[in-house]
Backbone as a ProteinNet text record, in pm:
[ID]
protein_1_A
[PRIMARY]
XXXXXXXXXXXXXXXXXXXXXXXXXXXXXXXXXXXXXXXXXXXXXXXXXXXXXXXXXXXXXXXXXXXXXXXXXXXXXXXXXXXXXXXXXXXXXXXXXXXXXXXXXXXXXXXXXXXXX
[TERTIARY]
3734.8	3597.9	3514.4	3432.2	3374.4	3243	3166.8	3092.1	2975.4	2850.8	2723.9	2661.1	2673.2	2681.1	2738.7	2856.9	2947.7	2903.8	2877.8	2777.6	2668.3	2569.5	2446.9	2470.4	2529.9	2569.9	2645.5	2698.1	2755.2	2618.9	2573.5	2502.8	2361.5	2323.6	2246	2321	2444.3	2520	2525.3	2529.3	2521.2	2387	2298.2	2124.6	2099.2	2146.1	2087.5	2229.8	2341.8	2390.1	2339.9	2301.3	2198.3	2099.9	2016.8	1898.8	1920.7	2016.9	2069.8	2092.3	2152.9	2211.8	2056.7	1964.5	1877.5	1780.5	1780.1	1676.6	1720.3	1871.1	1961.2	1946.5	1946.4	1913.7	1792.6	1650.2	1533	1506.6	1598.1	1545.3	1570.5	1712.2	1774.8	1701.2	1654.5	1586.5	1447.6	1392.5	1227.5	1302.7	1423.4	1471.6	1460.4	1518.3	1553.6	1465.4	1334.9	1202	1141.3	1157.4	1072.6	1183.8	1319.4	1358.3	1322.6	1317.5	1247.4	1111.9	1019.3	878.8	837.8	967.4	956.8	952.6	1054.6	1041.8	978.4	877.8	751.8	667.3	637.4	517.5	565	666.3	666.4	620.5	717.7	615.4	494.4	435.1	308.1	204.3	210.2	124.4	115.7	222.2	232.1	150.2	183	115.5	-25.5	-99.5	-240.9	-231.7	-183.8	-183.1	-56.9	23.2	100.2	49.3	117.5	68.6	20.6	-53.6	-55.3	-161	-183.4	-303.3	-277.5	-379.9	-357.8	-338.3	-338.4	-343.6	-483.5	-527.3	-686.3	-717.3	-624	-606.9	-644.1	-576	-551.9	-664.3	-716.4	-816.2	-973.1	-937.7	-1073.6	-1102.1	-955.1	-950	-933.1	-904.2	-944.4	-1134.6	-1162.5	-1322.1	-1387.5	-1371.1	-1393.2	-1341.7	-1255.7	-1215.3	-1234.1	-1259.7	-1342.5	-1215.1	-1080	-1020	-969.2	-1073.7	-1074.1	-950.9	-906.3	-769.2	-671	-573.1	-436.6	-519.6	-512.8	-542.2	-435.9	-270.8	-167.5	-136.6	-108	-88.4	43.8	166.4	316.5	272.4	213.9	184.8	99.3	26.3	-47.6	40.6	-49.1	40.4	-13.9	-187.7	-261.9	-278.4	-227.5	-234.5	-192.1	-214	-153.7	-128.6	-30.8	30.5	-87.6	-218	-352.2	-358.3	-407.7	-496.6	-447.2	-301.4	-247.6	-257.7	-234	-241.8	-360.8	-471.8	-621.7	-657.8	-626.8	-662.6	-588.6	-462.4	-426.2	-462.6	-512.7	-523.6	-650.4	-717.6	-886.3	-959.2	-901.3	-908.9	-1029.1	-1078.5	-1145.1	-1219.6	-1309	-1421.4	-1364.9	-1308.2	-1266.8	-1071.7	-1019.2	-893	-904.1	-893.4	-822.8	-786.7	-802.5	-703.3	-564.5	-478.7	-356	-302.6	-309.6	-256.4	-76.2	-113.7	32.6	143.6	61.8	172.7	226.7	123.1	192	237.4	215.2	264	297	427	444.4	357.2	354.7	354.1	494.9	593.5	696.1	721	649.4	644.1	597.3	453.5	351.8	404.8	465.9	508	577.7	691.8	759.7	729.2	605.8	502.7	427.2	427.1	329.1	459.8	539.2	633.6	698.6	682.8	751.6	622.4	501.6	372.8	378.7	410.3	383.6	487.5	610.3	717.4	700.3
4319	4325.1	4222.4	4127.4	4035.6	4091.9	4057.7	4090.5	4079.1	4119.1	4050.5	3947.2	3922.3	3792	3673.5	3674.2	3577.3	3538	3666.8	3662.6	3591.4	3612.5	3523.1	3396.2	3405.4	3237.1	3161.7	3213.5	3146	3166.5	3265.8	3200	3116.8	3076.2	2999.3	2867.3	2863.2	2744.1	2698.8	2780.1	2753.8	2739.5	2775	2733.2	2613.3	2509.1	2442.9	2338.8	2337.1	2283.8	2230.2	2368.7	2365.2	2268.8	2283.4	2216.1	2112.2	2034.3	1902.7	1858	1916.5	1866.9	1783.4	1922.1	1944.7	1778.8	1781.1	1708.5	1555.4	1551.1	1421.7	1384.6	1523.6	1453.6	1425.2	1470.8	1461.9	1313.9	1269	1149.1	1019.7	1040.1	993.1	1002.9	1116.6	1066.7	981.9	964.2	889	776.9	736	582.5	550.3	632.3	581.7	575.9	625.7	650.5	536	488.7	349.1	252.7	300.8	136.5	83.6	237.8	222.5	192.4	208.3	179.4	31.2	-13.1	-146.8	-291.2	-217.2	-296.2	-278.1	-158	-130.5	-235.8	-185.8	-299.5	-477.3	-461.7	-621.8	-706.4	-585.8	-612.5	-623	-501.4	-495.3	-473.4	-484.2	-506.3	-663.1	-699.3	-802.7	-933.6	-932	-1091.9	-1080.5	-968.9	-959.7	-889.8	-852.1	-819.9	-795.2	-923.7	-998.8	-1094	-1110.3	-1191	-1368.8	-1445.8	-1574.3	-1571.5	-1698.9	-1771.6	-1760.4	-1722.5	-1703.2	-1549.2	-1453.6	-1322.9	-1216.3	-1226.5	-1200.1	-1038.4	-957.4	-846.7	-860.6	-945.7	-962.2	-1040.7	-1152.8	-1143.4	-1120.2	-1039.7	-976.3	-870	-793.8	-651.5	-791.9	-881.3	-958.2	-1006.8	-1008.5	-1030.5	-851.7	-764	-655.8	-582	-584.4	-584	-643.5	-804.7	-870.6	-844.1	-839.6	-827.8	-731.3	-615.1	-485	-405.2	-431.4	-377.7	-476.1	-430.2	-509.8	-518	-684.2	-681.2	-652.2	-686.8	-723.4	-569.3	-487.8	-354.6	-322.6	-414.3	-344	-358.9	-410.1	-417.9	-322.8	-249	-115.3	-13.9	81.7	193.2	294.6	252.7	405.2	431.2	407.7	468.9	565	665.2	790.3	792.6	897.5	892.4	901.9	994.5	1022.4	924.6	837.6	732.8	637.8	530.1	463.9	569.4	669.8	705.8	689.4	736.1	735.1	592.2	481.5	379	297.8	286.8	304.5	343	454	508.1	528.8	496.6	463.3	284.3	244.5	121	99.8	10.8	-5.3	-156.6	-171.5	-309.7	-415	-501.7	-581.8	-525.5	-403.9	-375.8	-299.8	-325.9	-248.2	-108.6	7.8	122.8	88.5	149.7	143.3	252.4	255.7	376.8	414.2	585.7	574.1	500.3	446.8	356.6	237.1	218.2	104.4	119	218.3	247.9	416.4	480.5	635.6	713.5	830.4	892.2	892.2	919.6	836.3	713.5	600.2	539	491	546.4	593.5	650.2	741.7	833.6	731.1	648.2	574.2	454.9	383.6	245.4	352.2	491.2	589.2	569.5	588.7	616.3	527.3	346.2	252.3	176.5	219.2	166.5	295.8	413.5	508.5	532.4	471.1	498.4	459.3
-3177.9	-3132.3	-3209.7	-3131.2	-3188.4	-3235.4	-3377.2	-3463.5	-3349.9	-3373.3	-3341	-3385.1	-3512.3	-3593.3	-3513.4	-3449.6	-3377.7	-3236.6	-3151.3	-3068	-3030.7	-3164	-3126.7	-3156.6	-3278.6	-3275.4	-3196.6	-3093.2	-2995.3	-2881.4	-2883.1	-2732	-2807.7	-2920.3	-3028	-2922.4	-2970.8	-2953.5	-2831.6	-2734.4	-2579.2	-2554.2	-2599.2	-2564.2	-2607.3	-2705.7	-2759.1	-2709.1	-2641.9	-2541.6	-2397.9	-2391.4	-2208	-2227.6	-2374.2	-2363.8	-2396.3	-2447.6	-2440	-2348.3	-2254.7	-2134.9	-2035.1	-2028.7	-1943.4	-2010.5	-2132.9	-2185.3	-2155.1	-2136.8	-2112.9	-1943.7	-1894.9	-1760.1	-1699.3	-1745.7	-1771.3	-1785.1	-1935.9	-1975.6	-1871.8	-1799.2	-1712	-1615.4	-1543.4	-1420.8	-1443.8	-1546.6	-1556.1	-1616.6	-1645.9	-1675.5	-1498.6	-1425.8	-1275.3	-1264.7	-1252.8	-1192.1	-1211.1	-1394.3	-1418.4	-1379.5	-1327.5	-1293	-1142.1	-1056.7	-902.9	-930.8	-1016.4	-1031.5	-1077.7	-1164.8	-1174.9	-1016.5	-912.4	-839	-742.8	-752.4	-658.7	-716.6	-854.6	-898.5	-896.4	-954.6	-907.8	-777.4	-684.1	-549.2	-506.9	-530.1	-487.9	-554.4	-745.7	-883	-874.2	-947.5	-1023.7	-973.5	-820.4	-797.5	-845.3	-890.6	-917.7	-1056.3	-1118.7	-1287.4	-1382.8	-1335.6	-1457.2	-1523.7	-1622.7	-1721.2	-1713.3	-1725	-1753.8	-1638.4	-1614	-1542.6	-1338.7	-1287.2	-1149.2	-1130.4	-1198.3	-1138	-1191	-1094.5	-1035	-1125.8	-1098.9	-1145.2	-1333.3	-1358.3	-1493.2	-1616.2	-1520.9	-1518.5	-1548.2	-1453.9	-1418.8	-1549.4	-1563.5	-1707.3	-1855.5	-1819.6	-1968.2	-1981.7	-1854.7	-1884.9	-1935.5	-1857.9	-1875.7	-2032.1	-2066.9	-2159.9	-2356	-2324.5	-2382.5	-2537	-2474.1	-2589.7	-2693.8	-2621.3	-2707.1	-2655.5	-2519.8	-2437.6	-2434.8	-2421.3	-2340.9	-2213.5	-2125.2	-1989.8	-1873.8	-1992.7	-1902.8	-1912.4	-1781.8	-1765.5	-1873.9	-1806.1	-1830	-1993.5	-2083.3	-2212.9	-2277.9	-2192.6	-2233.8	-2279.9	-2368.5	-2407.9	-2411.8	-2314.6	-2303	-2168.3	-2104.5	-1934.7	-1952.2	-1821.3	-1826.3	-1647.7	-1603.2	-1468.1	-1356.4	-1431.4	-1348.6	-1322.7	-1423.6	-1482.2	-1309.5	-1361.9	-1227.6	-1114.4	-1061.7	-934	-882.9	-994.7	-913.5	-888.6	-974.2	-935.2	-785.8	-797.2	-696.8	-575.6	-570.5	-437.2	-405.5	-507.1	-474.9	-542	-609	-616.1	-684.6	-744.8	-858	-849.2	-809.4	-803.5	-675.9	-774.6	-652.4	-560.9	-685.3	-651.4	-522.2	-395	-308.3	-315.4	-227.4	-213.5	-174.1	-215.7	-159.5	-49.7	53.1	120.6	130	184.3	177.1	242.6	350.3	458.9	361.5	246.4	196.2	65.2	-15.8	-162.5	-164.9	-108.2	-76.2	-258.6	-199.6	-327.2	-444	-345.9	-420.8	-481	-471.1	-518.2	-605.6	-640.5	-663.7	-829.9	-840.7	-890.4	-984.4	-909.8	-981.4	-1055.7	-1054.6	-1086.8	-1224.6	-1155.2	-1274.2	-1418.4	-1391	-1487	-1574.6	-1483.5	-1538.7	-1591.1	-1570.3	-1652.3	-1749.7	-1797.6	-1897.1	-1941	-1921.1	-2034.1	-2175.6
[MASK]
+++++++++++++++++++++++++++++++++++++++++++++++++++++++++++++++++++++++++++++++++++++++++++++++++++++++++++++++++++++

């Protein structure tokens, strides 16, 4: 007959298995998420707020900014998933809305994740 002592420490051992597992596949799906979000934005970010001279987007958040921000997005490290969706989908001065016919919420989701990783 196995102790109770032996017991908990085995299902100790199996919880903190599970939650490895769970936390490994977690991390894995928001790598996929920012690698599908990377080639949303390249598409349909970048020609307007990547880095260097000619993108309007970029810009415009270095005049606004005045230096005190990163202008170049993928170089930020304070966005948050709100933050890109609302702009996105309501658009901001001279930025455009994006609708869903042209940026899904899925996609959406995924540009959120590969700008906030």
């Amino acid at each position: 007959m196995r102790s109770r002592g032996v017991v908990l420490i085995s299902a100790f051992a199996i919880g903190i298995v599970v939650a490895i597992l769970l936390f490994s596949s977690m991390a894995s799906a928001q790598t996929a998420a920012a690698e599908r979000g990377e080639a949303v934005y390249d598409h349909w970010c970048a020609p307007c707020h990547a880095a260097g001279p000619g993108h309007p987007g970029t810009q415009s958040l270095e005049v606004k900014y005045r230096g005190e921000l990163q202008a170049v997005l993928t170089e930020r490290d304070d966005l948050t998933s709100e933050f890109v969706r609302t702009m996105v989908r309501e658009g901001i001065l001279m930025m455009a809305p994006f609708r869903k016919t042209e940026v899904t919420d899925a996609e959406l989701d995924d540009i959120a994740a590969y700008l906030t990783e």
